[in-house]
C-alpha positions as CSV (number, residue, x, y, z in Angstrom):
1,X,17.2,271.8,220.9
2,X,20.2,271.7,218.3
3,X,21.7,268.0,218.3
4,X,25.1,267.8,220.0
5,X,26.4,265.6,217.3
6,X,24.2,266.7,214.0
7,X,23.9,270.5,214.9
8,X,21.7,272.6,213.1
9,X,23.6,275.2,210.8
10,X,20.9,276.2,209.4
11,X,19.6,280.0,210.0
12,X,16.8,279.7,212.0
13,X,13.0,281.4,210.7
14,X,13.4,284.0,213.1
15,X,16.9,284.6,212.2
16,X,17.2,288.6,211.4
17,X,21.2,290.3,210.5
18,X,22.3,292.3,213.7
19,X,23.6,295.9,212.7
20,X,27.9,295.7,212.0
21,X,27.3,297.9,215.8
22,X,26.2,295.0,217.3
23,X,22.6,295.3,219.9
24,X,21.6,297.6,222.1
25,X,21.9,297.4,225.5
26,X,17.8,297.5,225.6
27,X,17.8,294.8,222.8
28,X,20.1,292.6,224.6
29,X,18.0,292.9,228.0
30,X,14.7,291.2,225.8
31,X,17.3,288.3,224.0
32,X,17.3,285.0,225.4
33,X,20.8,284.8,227.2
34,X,23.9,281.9,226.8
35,X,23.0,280.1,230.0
36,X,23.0,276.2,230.0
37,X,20.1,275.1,232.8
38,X,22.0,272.2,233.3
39,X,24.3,271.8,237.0
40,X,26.9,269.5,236.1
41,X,28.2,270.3,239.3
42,X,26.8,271.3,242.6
43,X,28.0,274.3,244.6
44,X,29.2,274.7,247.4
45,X,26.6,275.3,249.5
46,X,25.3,271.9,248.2
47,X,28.4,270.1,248.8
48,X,28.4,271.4,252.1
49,X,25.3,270.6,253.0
50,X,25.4,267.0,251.4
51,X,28.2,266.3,254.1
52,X,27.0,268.2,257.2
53,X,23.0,266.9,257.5
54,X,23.8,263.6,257.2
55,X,22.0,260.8,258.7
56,X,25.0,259.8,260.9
57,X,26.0,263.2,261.8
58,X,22.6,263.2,262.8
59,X,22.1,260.7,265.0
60,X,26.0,261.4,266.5
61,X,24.4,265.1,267.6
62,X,21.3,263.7,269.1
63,X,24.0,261.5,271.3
64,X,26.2,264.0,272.3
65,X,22.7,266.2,273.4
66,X,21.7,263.5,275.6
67,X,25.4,263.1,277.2
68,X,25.4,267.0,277.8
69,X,22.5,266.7,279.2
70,X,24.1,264.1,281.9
71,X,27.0,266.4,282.0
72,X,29.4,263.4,280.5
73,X,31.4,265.6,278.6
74,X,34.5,263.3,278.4
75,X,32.3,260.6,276.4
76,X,31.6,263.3,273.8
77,X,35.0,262.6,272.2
78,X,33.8,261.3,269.1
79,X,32.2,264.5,267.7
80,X,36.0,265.5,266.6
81,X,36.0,262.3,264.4
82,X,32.3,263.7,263.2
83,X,34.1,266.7,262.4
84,X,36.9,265.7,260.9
85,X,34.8,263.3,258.2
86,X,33.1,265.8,257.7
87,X,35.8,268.1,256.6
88,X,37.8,265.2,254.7
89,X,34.0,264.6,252.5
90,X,34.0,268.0,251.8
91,X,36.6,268.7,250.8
92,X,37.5,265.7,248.7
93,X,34.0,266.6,247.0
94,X,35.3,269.9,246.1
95,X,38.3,269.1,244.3
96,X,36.5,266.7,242.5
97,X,34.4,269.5,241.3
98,X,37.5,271.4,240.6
99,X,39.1,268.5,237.9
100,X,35.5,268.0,236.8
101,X,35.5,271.9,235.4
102,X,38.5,271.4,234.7
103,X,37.0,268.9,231.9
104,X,34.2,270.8,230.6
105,X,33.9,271.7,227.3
106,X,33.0,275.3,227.7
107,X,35.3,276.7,230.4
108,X,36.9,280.4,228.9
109,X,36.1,283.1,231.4
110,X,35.4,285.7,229.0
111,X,34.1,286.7,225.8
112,X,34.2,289.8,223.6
113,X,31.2,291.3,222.5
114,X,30.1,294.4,220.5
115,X,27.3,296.2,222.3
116,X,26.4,300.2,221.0
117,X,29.1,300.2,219.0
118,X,31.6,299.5,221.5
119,X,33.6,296.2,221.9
120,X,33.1,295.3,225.4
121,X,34.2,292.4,227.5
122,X,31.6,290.1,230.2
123,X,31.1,286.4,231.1
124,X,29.6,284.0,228.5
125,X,26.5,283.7,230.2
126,X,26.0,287.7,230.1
127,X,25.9,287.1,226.1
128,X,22.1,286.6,224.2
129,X,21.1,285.7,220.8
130,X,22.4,288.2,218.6
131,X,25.2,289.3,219.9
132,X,28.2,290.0,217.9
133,X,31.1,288.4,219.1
134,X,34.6,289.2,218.2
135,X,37.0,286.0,217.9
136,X,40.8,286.0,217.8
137,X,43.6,283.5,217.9
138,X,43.2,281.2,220.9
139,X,39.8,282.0,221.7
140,X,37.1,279.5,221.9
141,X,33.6,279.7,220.7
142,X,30.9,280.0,223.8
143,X,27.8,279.8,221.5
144,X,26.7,278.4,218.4
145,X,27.4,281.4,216.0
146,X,27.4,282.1,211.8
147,X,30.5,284.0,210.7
148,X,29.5,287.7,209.5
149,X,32.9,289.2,208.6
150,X,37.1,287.9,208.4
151,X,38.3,284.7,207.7
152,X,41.0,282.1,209.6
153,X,40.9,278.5,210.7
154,X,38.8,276.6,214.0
155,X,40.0,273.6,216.1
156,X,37.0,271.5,216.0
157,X,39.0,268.2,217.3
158,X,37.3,268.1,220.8
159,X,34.0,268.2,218.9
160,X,34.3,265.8,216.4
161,X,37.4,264.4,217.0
162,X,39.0,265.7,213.6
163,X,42.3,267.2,214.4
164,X,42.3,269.0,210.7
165,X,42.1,273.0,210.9
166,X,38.4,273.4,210.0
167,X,38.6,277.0,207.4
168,X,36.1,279.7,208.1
169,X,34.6,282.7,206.1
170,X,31.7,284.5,206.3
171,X,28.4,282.7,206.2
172,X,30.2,279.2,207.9
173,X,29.2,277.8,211.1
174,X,31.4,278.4,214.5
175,X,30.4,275.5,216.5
176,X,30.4,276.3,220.4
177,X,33.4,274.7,222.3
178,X,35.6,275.0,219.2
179,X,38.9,277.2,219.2
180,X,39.9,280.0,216.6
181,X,43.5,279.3,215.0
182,X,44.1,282.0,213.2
183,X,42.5,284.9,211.8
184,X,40.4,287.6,213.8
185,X,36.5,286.5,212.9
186,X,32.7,288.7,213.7
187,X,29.8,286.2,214.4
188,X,26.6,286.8,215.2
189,X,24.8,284.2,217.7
190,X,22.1,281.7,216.6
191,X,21.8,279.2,218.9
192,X,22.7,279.8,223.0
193,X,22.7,277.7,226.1
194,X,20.9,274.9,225.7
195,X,20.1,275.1,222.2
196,X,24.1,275.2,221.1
197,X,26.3,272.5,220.4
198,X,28.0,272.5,223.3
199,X,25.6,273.8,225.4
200,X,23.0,271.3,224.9
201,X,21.5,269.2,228.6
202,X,20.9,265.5,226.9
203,X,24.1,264.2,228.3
204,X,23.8,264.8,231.9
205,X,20.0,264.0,231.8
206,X,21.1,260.5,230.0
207,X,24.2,260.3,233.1
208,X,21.4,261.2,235.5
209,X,19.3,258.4,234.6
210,X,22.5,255.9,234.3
211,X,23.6,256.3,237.6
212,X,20.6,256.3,239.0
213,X,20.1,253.0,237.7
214,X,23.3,251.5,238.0
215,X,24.7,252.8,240.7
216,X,27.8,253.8,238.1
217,X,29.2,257.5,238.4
218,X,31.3,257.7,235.0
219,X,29.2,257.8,232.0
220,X,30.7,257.4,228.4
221,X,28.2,257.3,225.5
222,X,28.9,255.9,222.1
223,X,26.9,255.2,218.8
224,X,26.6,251.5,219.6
225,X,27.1,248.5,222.0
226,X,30.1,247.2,219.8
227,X,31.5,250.8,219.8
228,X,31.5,250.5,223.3
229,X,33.2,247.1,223.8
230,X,35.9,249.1,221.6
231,X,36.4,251.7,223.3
232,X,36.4,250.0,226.9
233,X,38.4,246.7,225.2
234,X,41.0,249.1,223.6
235,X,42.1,249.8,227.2
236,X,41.7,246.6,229.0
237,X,42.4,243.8,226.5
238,X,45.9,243.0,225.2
239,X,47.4,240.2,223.1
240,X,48.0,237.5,224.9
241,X,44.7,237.9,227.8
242,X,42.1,235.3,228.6
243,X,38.7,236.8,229.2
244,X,36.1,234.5,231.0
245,X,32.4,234.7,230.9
246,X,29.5,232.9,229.9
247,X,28.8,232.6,226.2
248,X,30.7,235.9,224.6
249,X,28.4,237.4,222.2
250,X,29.9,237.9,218.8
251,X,30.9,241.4,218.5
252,X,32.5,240.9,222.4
253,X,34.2,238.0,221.2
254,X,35.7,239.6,218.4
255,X,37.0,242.6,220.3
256,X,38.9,240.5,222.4
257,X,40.4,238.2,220.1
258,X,40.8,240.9,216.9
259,X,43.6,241.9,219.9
260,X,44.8,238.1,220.0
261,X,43.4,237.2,223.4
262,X,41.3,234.8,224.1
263,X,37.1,234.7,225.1
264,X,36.6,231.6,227.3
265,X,33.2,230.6,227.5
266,X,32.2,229.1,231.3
267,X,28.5,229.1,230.6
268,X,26.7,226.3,232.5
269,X,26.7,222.7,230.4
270,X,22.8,222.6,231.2
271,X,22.9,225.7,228.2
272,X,23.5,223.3,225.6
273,X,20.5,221.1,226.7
274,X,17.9,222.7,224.6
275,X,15.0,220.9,226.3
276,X,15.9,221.1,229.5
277,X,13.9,223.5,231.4
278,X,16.0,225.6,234.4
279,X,15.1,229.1,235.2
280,X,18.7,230.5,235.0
281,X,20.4,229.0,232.1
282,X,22.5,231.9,230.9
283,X,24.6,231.3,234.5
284,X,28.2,231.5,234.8
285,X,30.0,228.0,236.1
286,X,31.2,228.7,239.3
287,X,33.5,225.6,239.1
288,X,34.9,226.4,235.2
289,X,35.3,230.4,236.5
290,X,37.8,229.6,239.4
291,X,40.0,227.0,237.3
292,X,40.3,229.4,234.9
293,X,41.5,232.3,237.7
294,X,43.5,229.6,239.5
295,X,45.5,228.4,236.0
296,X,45.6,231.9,234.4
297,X,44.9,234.8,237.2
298,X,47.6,236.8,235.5
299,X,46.9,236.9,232.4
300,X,42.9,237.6,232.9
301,X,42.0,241.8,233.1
302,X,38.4,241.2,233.9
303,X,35.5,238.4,234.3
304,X,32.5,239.5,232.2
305,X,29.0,238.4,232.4
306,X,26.5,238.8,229.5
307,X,23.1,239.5,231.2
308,X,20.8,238.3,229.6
309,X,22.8,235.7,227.4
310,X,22.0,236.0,224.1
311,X,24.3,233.2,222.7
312,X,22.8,230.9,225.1
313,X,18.9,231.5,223.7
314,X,18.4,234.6,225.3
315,X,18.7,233.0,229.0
316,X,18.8,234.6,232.1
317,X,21.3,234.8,235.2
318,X,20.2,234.6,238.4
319,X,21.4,237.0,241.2
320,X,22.9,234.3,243.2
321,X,25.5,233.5,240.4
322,X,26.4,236.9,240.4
323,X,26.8,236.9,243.8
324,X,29.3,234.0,243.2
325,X,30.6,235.3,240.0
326,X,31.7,238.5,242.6
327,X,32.5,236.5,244.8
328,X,35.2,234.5,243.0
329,X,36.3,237.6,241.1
330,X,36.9,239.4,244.9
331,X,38.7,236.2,245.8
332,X,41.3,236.1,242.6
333,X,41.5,240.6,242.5
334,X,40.0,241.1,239.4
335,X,37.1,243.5,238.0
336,X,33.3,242.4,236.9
337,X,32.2,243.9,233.6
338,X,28.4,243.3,232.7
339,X,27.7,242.6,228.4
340,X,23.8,244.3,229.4
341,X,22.2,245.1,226.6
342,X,19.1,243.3,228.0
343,X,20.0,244.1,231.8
344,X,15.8,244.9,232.3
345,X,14.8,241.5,230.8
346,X,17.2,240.0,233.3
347,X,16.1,241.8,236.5
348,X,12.5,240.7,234.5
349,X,13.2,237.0,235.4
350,X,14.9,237.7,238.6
351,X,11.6,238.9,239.6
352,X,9.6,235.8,238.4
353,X,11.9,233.3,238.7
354,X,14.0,233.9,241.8
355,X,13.1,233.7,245.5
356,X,13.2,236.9,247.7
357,X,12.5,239.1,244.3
358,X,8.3,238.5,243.1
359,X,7.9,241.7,245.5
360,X,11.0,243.9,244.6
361,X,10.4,246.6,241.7
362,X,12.5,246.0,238.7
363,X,14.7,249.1,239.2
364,X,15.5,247.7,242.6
365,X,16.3,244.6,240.8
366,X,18.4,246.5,238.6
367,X,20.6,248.1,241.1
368,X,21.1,245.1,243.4
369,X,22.7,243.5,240.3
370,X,25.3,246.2,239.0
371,X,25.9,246.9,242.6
372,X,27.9,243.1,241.9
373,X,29.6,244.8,239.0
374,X,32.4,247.3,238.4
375,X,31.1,248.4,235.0
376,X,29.1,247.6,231.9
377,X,29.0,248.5,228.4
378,X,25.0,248.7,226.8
379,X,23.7,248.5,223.2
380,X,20.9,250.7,223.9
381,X,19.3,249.5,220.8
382,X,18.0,246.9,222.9
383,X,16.9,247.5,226.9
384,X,17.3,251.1,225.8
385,X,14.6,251.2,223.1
386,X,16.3,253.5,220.6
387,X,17.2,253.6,217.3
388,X,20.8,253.9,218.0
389,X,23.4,254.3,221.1
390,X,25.5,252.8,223.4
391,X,27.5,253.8,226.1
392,X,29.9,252.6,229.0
393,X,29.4,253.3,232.8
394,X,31.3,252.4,235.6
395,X,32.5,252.9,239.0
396,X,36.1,253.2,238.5
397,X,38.0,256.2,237.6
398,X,41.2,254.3,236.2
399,X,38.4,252.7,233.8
400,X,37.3,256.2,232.2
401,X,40.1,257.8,232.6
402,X,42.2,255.1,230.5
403,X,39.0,254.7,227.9
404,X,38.1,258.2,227.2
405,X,40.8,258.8,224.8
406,X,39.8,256.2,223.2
407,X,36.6,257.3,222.9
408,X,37.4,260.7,221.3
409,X,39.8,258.7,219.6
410,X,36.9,256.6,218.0
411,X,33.5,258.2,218.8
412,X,34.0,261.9,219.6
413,X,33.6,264.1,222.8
414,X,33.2,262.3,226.1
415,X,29.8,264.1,226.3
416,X,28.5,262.7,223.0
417,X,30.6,259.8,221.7
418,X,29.0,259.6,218.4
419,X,25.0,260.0,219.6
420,X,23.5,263.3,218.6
421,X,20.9,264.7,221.5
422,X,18.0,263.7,220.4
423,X,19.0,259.8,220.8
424,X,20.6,260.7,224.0
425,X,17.3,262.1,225.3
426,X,15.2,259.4,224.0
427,X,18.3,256.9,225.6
428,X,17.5,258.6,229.0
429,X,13.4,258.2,228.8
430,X,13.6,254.6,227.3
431,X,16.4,253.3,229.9
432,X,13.9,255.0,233.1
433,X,10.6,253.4,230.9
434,X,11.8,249.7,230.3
435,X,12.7,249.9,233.9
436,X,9.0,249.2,234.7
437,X,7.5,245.9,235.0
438,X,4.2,246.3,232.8
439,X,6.5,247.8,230.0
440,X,8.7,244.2,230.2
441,X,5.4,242.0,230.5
442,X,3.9,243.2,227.8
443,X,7.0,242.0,225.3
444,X,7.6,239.1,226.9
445,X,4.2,237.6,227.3
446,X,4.4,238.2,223.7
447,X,6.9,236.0,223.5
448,X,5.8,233.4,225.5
449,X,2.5,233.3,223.5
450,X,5.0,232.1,220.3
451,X,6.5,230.0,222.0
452,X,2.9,228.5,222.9
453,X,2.4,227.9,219.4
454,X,5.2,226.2,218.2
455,X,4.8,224.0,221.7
456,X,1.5,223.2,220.0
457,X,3.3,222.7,216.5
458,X,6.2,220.2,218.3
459,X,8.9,222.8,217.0
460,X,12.0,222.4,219.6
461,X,13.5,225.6,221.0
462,X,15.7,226.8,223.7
463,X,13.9,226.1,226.5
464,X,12.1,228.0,228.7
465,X,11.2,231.0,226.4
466,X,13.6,234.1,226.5
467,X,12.3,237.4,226.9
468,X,13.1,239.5,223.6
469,X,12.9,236.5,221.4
470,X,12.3,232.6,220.5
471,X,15.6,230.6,219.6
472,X,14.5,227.5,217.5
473,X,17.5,224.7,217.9
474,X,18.2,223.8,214.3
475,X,19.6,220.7,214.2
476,X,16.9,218.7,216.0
477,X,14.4,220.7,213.2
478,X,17.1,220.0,209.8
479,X,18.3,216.7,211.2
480,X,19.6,215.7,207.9
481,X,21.7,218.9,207.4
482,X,24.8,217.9,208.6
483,X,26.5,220.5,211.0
484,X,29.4,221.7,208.5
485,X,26.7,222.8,206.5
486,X,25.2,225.1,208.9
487,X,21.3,224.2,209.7
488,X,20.2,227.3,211.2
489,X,21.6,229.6,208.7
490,X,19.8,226.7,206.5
491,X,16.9,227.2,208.5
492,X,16.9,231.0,208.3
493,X,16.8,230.9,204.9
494,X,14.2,228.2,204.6
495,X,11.7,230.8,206.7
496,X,12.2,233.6,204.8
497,X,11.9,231.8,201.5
498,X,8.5,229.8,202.8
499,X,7.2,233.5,204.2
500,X,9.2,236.1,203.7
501,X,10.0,236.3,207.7
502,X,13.7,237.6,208.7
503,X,15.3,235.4,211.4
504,X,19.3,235.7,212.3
505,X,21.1,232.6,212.7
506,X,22.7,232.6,216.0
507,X,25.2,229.9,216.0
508,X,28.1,228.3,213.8
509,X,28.5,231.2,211.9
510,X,28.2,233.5,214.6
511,X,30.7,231.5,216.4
512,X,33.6,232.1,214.2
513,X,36.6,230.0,213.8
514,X,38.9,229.4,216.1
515,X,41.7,231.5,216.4
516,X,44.4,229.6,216.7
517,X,43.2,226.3,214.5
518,X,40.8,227.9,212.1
519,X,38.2,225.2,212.5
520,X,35.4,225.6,212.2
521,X,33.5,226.0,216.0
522,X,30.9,223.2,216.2
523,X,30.9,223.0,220.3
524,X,28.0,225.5,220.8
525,X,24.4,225.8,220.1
526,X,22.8,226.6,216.5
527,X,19.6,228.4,216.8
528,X,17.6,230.3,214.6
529,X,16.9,233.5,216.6
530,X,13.3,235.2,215.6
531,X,13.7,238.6,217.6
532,X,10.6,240.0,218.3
533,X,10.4,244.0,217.8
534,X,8.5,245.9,220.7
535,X,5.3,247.5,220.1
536,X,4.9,246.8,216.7
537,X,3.4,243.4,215.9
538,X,0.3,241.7,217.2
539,X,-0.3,237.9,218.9
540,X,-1.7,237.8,215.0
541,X,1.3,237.8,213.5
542,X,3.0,235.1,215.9
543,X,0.6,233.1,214.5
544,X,1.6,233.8,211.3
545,X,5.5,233.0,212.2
546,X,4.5,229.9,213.9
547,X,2.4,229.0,210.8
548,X,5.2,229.5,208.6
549,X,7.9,227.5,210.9
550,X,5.5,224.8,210.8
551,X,5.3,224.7,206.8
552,X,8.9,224.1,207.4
553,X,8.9,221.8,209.9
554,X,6.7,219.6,208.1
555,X,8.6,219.3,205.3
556,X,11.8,219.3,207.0
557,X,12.9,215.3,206.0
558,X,13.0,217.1,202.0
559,X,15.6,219.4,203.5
560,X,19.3,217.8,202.8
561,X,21.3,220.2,201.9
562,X,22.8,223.4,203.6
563,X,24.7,226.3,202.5
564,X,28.5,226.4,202.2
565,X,30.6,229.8,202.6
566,X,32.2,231.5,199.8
567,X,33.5,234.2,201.6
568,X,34.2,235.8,204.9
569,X,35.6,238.2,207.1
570,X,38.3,237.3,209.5
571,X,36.7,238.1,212.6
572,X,32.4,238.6,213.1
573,X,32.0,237.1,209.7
574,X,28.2,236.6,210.2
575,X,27.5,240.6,209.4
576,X,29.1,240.2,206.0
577,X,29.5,236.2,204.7
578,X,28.7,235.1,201.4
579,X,26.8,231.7,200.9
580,X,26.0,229.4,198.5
581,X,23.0,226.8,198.8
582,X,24.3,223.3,198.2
């Protein structure tokens, strides 16, 4: 299958010059035709049928059986409210399908296609690999296709978002769902249906497995998690807002307040007690939450909730804060976003952790919590298990509609949004995959065993273990670093001087400066973060990484000095400071 984002425009093996008469009608009956075997929509037969044998319908029939057989015909009433639901689902249902075709990227009811020598007209799914297609002003491109005589200019904007008259001659690329400017083109077709640009299935199996998940019927993907806060934040975060949650990861913080609002943290004060061990320590205060709603209800868009909490040292929330989190958000009018990058490690410790959940799967887990939610956004680089992606998906139109011009804006077509297929597909497979227990177990019994080690070695660290990695508290390791000087970037660098090992500091720097003083934030944790990668290391290597923390540790009342910056970036300096070790 072509990628949606990187298509292939090179000539396939197979590839062979159609005659300037264009195929046969025998040769076109043996060519694989332009059908996409993707539904995004159902019919409607289906739609019908979806509303009519219905439980409740059901059971309403069986009743107004029995009362005809007692001959009560006046307490058979209710069937015309039966009916009339009925009708109002239906048809609702159907002109949703109506704006949603509205929206698709292929939608022109005909193409124009040379067959025996003779240009003939039929429906783009009646074309086949081959054909030669003749395009004129105005008409859009239904398959992938390689220009074989005239010249003019394509719209390619709702592809790849550049609005910039892309200029064809023979032997270019048409890419399906573009639009001919100018100019009257012949193309033969290379790739059809699902093998197109356009064409292509990965997004609605990736929207499949999203909203089977979360509950969440409008699906946005983007290249990354902070593209995603972009996108989303571009719509629902202006100067002046206060956005509560509990412990704003960097890139979230810095999408709110690069648009001069502010991210206030109500993580539970227990968070900041490294050795303190609760089960749910990435919680949201209830108490900080609803001072904030009752001082500044107007000026907050949205409560969000960072699941697991990375900031905090990778610590889970329990289902009963979000309950309260919902709660308090119903109470005050305003929307729940879920931060859920590690949403699977957090239904994870719902399962072991809280009561009523040891014998619920961890998809069930999964949809019990974003039922609490109106939307999320997701770096699928981490609960995902890709190389790249994000997305957003929620339940509320007025969300995607006011975001998706943002996001062809920024990423690109709402069916891509910067992924190519291939990522979405492996998206979709790794979101249904680390939706399984043993999957999760495996990973974070891996991390538990680290934390064994350094338990054994007296190293201190955020308390109980996390689930994706081990979050060493620095100053109670580099006590003599004093905090200005930053001990767990100190400490990062220490490791991977002593052993070559990669930590990211997750702490001072990360935490930024305050937007309004430009001090320095020294209210919140500093931990070195060691990440652990699935399925690549062994319990072996932890021992090598505990090994090397203790070298460190054991010399740690040597270690004095820090580092001091030299230069940084106004907002998420962390990616991109320069440092110098004092």
């Amino acid at each position: 299958m072509a990628d949606i984002l990187q298509v292939n425009t090179e000539l396939p093996a197979d590839f062979t010059p159609t005659a300037p008469s264009g195929l046969t009608d025998e040769e076109a009956a043996s060519r694989k035709p332009n059908i996409s075997h993707h539904r995004p929509d159902k019919s409607t037969a289906q739609i019908l049928a979806e509303n009519l044998f219905t439980p409740f319908n059901g059971l309403n029939v069986a009743l107004a059986v029995c009362l005809a057989l007692v001959g009560s015909w006046r307490n058979m009433l209710f069937l015309g409210v039966v009916v009339s639901n009925t009708l109002i689902g239906t048809v609702q249902e159907l002109r949703a399908r109506k704006t949603i075709r509205k929206l698709s990227l292929l939608n022109a009811p005909t193409a124009h296609v040379l067959r025996n020598g003779q240009e003939k007209t039929c429906a783009p799914d009646a074309l086949v690999k081959g054909d030669l297609v003749i395009l004129r002003a105005g008409d859009q491109v239904m398959a992938d296709a390689v220009v074989t005589s005239g010249q003019g200019a394509a719209n390619e904007s709702l592809l790849t978002g550049e609005s910039t008259p892309m200029r064809k001659q023979p032997g270019d690329f048409l890419l399906s769902g573009s639009y001919i400017l100018e100019g009257t083109f012949t193309a033969q077709l290379v790739y059809v249906g699902d093998e197109s640009y356009a064409g292509a299935t990965s997004f609605f199996k990736l929207k499949e497995v999203i909203t089977r998940l979360t509950g969440f019927e409008y699906i946005i993907p983007t290249h990354q998690g902070r593209a995603a806060e972009n996108v989303l934040f571009s719509y629902l975060v202006h100067e002046g807002d206060i956005v509560p949650g509990n412990s704003h990861f960097d890139t979230t913080k810095g999408h709110i307040e690069g648009r001069r609002a502010l991210a206030l943290d109500c993580t539970i004060d227990e968070a900041k007690q490294t050795q303190l061990e609760i089960p749910f320590k990435g919680n949201v205060d209830p108490k900080k939450l609803e001072k904030a709603l009752q001082e500044h209800s107007e000026r907050i868009p949205f409560v969000i909730v960072t699941i697991t909490n990375n900031t905090a040292g990778g610590q889970p929330v329990s289902m009963q804060n979000l309950r309260e989190v919902r709660a308090i958000a119903d109470k005050y009018g305003k929307p729940v976003l879920f931060d859920s990058a590690r949403f699977a490690e957090n239904a994870y410790f719902i399962k072991m952790r809280e009561e009523g959940y040891r014998n619920k799967s961890i998809k069930e887990i999964t949809r019990e919590m974003f039922d609490l939610a109106d939307g999320m956004t997701m770096s699928a680089k981490k609960d995902g298990i890709v190389n790249m992606g994000g997305f957003i998906a929620t339940r509320r139109k007025d969300w995607y509609e006011g975001a998706k011009g943002f996001c062809v804006q920024f990423e690109g077509y709402l069916t891509y949004g910067g992924m190519n297929g291939r990522d979405m597909n492996a998206l979709a497979i790794g979101l249904d995959e680390n939706t399984e227990f043993d999957n999760l177990e495996t990973r974070i019994h891996q991390v538990g065993y680290l934390a064994m080690k350094l338990d054994e070695y007296g190293i201190p660290y955020q308390r109980p273990a996390g689930g994706h990695a081990i979050f060493v508290d620095a100053p109670k390791v580099l006590t003599h670093v004093p905090k200005e000087e930053f001990p767990a970037q100190t400490l990062t660098a220490e490791l991977y001087l002593e052993a070559g090992i990669r930590g990211c500091e997750i702490g001072y720097l990360l935490a930024d400066r305050d937007p309004v003083t430009r001090e320095n934030r020294f209210n919140g944790l500093d931990l070195l973060r060691l990440a652990i990668p699935r399925r690549v290391y062994t319990n072996n290597h932890m021992d090598v990484v505990a090994a090397a923390l203790k070298n460190v540790y054991d010399k740690r009342e040597s270690i004095t000095r820090g580092v001091r910056i030299t230069w940084e970036a106004p907002l998420m300096r962390h990616f991109t400071v320069q440092l110098e070790r004092l």
